[in-house]
VMD Tcl script that draws the C-alpha trace (Angstrom):
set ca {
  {66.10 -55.33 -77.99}
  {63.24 -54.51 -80.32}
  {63.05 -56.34 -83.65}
  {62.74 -53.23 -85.41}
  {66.65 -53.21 -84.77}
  {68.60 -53.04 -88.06}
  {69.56 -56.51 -89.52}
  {72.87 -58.00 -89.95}
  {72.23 -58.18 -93.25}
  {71.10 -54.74 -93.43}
  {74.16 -53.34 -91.27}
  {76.59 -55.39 -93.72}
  {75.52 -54.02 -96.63}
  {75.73 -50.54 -94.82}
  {79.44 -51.14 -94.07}
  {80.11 -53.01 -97.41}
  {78.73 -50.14 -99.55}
  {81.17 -47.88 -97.10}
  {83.91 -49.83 -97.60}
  {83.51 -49.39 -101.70}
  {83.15 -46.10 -101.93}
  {85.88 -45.23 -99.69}
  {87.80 -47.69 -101.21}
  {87.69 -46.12 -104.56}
  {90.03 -43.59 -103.05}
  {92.08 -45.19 -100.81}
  {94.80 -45.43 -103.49}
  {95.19 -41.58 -103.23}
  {94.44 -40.92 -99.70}
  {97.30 -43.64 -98.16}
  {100.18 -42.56 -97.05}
  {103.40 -44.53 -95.34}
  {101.98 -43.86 -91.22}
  {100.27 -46.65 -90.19}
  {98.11 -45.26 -87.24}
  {95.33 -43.26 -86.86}
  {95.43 -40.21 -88.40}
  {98.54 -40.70 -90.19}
  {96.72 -40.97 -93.85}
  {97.01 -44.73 -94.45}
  {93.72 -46.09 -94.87}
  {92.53 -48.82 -91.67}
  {90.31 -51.51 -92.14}
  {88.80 -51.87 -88.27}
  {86.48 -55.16 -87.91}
  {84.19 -55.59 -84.87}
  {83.47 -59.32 -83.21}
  {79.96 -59.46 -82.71}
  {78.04 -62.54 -81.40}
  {75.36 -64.39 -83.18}
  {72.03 -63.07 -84.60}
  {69.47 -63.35 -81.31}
  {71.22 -61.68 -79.04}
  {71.41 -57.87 -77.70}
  {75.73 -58.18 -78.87}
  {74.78 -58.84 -82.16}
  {72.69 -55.79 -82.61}
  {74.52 -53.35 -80.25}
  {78.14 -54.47 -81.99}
  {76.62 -53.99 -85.05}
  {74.97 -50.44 -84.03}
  {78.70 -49.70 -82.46}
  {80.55 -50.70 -86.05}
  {78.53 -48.54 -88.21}
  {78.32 -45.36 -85.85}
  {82.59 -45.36 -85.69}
  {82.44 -46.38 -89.71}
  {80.28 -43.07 -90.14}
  {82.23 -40.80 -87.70}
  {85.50 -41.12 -88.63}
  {86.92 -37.41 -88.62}
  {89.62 -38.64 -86.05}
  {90.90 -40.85 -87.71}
  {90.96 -42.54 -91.54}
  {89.17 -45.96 -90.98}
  {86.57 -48.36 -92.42}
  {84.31 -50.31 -89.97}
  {82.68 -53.38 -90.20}
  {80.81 -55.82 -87.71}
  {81.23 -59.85 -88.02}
  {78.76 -62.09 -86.50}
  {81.01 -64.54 -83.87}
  {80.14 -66.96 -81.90}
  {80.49 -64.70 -78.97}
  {82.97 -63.63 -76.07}
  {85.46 -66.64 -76.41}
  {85.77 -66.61 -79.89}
  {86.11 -62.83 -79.42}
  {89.13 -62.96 -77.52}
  {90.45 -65.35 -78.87}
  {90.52 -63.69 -82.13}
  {91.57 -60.58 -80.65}
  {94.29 -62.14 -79.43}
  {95.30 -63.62 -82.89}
  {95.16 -60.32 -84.04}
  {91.98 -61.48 -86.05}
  {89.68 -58.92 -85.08}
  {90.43 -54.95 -83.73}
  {87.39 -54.56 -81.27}
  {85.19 -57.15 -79.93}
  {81.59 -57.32 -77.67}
  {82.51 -59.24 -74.70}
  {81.05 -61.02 -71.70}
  {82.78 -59.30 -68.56}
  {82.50 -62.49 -66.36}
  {84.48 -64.25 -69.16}
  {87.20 -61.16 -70.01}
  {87.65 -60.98 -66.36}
  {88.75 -65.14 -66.33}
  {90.64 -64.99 -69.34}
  {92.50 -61.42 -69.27}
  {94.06 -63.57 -65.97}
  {94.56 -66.69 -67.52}
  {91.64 -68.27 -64.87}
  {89.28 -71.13 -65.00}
  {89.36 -72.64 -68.80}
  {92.05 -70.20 -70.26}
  {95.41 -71.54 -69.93}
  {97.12 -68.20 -70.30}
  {96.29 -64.55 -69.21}
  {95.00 -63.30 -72.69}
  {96.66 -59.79 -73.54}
  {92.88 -57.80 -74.36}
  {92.13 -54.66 -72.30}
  {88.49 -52.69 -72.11}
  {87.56 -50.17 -74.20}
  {84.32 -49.13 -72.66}
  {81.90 -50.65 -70.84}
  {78.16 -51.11 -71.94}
  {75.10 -52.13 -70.50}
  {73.91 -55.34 -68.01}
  {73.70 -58.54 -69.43}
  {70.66 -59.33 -67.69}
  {69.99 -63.35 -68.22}
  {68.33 -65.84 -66.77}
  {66.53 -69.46 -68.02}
  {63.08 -69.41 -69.25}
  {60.66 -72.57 -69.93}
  {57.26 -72.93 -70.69}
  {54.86 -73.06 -68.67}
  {53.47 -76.52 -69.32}
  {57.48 -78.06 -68.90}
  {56.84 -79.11 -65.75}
  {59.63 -77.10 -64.93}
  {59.14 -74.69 -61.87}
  {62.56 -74.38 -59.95}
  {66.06 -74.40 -60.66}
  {66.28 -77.93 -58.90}
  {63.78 -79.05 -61.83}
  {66.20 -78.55 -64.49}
  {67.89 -81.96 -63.32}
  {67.56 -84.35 -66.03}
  {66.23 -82.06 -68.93}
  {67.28 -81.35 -71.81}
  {68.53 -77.68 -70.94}
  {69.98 -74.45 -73.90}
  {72.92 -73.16 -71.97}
  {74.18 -71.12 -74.60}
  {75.86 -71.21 -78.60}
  {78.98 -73.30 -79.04}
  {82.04 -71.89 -77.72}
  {80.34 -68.39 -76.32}
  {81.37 -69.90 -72.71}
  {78.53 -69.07 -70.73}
  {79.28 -72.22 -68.65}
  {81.26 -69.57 -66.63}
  {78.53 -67.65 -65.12}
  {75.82 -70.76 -65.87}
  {77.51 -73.62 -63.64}
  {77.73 -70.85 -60.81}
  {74.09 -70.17 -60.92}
  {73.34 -74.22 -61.23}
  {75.44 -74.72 -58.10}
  {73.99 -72.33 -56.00}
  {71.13 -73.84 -56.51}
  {72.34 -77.10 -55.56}
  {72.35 -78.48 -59.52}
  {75.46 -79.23 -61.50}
  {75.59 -79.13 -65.27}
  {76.29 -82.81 -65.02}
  {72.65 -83.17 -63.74}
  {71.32 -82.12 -67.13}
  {71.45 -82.45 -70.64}
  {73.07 -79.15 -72.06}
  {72.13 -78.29 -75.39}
  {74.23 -75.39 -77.22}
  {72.72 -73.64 -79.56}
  {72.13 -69.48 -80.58}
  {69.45 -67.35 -79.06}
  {66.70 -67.91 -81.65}
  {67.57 -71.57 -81.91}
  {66.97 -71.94 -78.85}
  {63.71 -69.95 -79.33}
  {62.66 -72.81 -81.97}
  {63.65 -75.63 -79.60}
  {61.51 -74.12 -76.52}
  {58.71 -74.18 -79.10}
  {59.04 -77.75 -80.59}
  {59.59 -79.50 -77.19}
  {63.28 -80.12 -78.05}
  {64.40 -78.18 -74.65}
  {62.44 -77.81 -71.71}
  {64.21 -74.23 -70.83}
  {66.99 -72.16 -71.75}
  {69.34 -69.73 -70.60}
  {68.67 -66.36 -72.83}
  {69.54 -62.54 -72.08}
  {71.39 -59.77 -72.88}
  {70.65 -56.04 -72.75}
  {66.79 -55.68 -71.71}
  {64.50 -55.80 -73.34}
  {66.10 -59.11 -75.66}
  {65.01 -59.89 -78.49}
  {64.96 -63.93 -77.98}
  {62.89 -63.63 -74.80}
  {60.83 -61.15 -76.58}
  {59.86 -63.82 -79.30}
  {59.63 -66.31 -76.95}
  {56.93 -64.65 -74.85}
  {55.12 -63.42 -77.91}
  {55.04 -67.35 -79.48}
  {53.85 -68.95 -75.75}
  {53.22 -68.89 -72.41}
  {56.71 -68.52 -70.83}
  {57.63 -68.80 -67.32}
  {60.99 -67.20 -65.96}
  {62.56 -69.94 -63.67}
  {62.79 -68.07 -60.17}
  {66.19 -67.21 -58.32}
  {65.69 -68.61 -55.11}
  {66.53 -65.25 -52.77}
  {69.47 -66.66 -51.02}
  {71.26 -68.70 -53.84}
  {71.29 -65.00 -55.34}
  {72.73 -62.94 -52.83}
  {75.54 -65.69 -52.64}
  {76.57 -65.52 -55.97}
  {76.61 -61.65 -55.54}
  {78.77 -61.73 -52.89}
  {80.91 -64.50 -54.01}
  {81.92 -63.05 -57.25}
  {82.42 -60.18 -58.37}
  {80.66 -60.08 -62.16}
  {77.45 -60.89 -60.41}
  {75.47 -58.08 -59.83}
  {71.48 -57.75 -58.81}
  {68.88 -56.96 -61.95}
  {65.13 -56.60 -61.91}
  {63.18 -57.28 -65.14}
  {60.06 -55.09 -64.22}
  {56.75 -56.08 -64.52}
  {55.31 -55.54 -68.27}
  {58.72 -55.96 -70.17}
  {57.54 -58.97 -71.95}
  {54.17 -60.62 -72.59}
  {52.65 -62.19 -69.83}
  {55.32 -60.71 -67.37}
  {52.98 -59.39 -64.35}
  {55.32 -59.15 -61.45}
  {58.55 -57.61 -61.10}
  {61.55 -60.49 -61.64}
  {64.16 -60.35 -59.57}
  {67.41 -61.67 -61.54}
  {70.96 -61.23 -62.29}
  {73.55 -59.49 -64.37}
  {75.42 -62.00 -65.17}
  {78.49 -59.89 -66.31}
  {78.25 -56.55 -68.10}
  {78.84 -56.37 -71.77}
  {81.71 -54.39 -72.47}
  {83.95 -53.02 -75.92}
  {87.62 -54.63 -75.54}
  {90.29 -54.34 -77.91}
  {93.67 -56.43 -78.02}
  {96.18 -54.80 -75.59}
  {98.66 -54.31 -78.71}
  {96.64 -51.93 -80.27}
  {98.29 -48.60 -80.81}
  {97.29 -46.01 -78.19}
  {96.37 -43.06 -80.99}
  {93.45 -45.56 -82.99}
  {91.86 -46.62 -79.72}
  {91.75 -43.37 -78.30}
  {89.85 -41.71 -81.75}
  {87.85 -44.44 -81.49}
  {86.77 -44.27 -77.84}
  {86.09 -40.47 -78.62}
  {84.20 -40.90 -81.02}
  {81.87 -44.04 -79.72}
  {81.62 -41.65 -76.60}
  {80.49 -38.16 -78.41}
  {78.38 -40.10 -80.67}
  {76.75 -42.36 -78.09}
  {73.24 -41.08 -79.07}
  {73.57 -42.98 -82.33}
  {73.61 -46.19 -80.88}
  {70.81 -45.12 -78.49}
  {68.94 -44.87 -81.49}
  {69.68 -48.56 -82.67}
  {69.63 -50.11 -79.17}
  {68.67 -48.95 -75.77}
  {71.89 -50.59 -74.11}
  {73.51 -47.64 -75.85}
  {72.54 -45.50 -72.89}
  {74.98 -47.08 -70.86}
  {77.63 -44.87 -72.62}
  {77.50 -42.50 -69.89}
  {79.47 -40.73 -67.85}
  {78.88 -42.59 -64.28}
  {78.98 -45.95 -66.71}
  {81.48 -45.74 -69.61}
  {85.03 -45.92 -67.73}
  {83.17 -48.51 -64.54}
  {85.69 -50.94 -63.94}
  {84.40 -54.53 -64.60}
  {87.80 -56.25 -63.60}
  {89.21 -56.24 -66.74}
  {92.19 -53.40 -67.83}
  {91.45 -50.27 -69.67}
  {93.45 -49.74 -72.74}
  {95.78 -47.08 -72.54}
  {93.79 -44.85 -75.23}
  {90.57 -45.34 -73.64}
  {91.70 -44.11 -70.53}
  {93.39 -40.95 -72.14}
  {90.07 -40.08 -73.48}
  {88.06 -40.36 -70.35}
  {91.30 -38.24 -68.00}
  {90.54 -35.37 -70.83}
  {86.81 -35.24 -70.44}
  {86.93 -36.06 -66.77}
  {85.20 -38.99 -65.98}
  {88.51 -41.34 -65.36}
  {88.89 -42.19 -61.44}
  {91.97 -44.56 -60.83}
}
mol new
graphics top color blue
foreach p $ca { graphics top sphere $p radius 0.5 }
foreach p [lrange $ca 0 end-1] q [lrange $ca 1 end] { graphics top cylinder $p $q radius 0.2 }
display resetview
């Protein structure tokens, strides 16, 4: 993420100013369908995650290109900062929101009702997005080295309610550490930024799309060491579940970085949409994120995961039905 990204303040008043002057003839335009295409005006909002963070940027980048390209269908698109996946779905769910940035680790527990969701939750993928490469960072005069040093610091897993406990405690346990052995501290990507700096937190979790903005800061305000994966705690977790895949930050992505960092993606980020929404509006607005894809390139480089070998890869979560129509027409759908 480069900081040159626009900011949310910037991309609200983008989508507010939309929003008026479209509005001024909605009155006209409306007519009694109430799907895409049918005349009636939509409102479409987009879950985000909070400033920091590669979701908040990319959802954000996402919101305005569909708000500008709207040919398919008659809709007005804004982005709302969240406090991330959980609150994503669960506001999908509630019929609160109409597309939402999600963790896949976390859509993959809670579309099957799996570790802290109760229920399967009724959200489906609408197209999936770059790695969310993360990892913990400290500096380099914490006295933290290892994984196994974390015990009994003061430790930023994360904002409130985002649930990266799900892929977090994994990582911990591999490395023979529980949460329990630390003092988690929640917090958003640049607080957590702030609290590295004061000597609040000896480390914290932070990632996202590469290169991410929080990191980026971090690096640029200290001397920051990335806490290593110890080789064989990895490859466990990769084979043990199936979000986990294998990442390498390469040497020279952030300040100070020399060698090549072996890491994890911790669980793709991916579009999703509630699994009620009508067929016909998520299939205009799968087109056109995918034909416009270069948009968001321009905004944020985890755009360039709208691909063809990327956009339909399954990440264990269920395709809406209009997403999938899309990709069977252009070709890139294998079942």
């Amino acid at each position: 993420m480069i900081f040159s990204s626009p900011t949310w303040q910037t991309l609200s008043a983008i989508c507010i100013a939309g929003s008026l002057l479209v509005g001024c003839n909605s009155s006209e335009e409306s007519g009694d369908g109430s799907d895409s295409g049918s005349g009636k005006k939509q409102f479409l909002s987009v879950g985000t995650a909070p400033p920091g963070g590669a979701f908040f940027v990319v959802g954000g980048a996402i919101a305005e290109v569909l708000g500008t390209h709207a040919e398919g269908g008659n809709w007005v698109v804004t982005a709302e900062a969240t406090m991330g996946t959980q609150e994503n779905i669960r506001r999908l769910a509630g019929d609160e929101l109409d597309l939402a940035m999600a963790n896949a680790a976390i859509s993959y527990f809670a579309s099957r009702g799996g570790r802290d969701w109760e229920t399967p939750q009724p959200i489906q993928s609408v197209v999936t997005l770059a790695p969310n490469v993360a990892f913990f960072i400290t500096p380099k005069d914490s006295g933290v080295k290892t994984m196994a040093d974390l015990k009994g610091k003061r430790v930023v897993i994360g904002p409130p309610g985002a649930g990266f406990e799900h892929f977090v405690e994994p990582i911990l346990e591999a490395h023979g550490v529980k949460l329990a052995d630390l003092t988690p501290l929640y917090g958003t990507q640049p607080a957590a930024v702030d609290m590295l700096s004061d000597g609040s937190a000896a480390a914290a979790f932070l990632g996202g799309a590469i290169p991410t903005a929080s990191i980026t800061q971090a690096c640029a305000s200290g001397d920051i060491l990335f806490v290593p994966f110890e080789e064989e705690a990895r490859q466990k977790l990769i084979d043990e579940y199936a979000f986990f895949h294998p990442a390498l930050v390469k040497a020279g992505t952030y300040r100070g970085q020399d060698v090549d960092y072996p890491c994890l993606n911790v669980g793709s980020m991916h579009l999703i949409t509630s699994a009620a929404k009508d067929e016909e509006t998520v299939y205009q607005l799968t087109k056109a994120l995918y034909e416009n894809r270069e948009e968001v390139v321009a905004k944020h480089p985890a755009g360039k995961a709208i691909n063809p070998k990327n956009a339909a890869r399954p990440v264990g979560t269920d395709f809406h039905p209009g997403a999938i129509r899309f990709y069977k027409e252009i070709g890139i759908w294998s079942e």
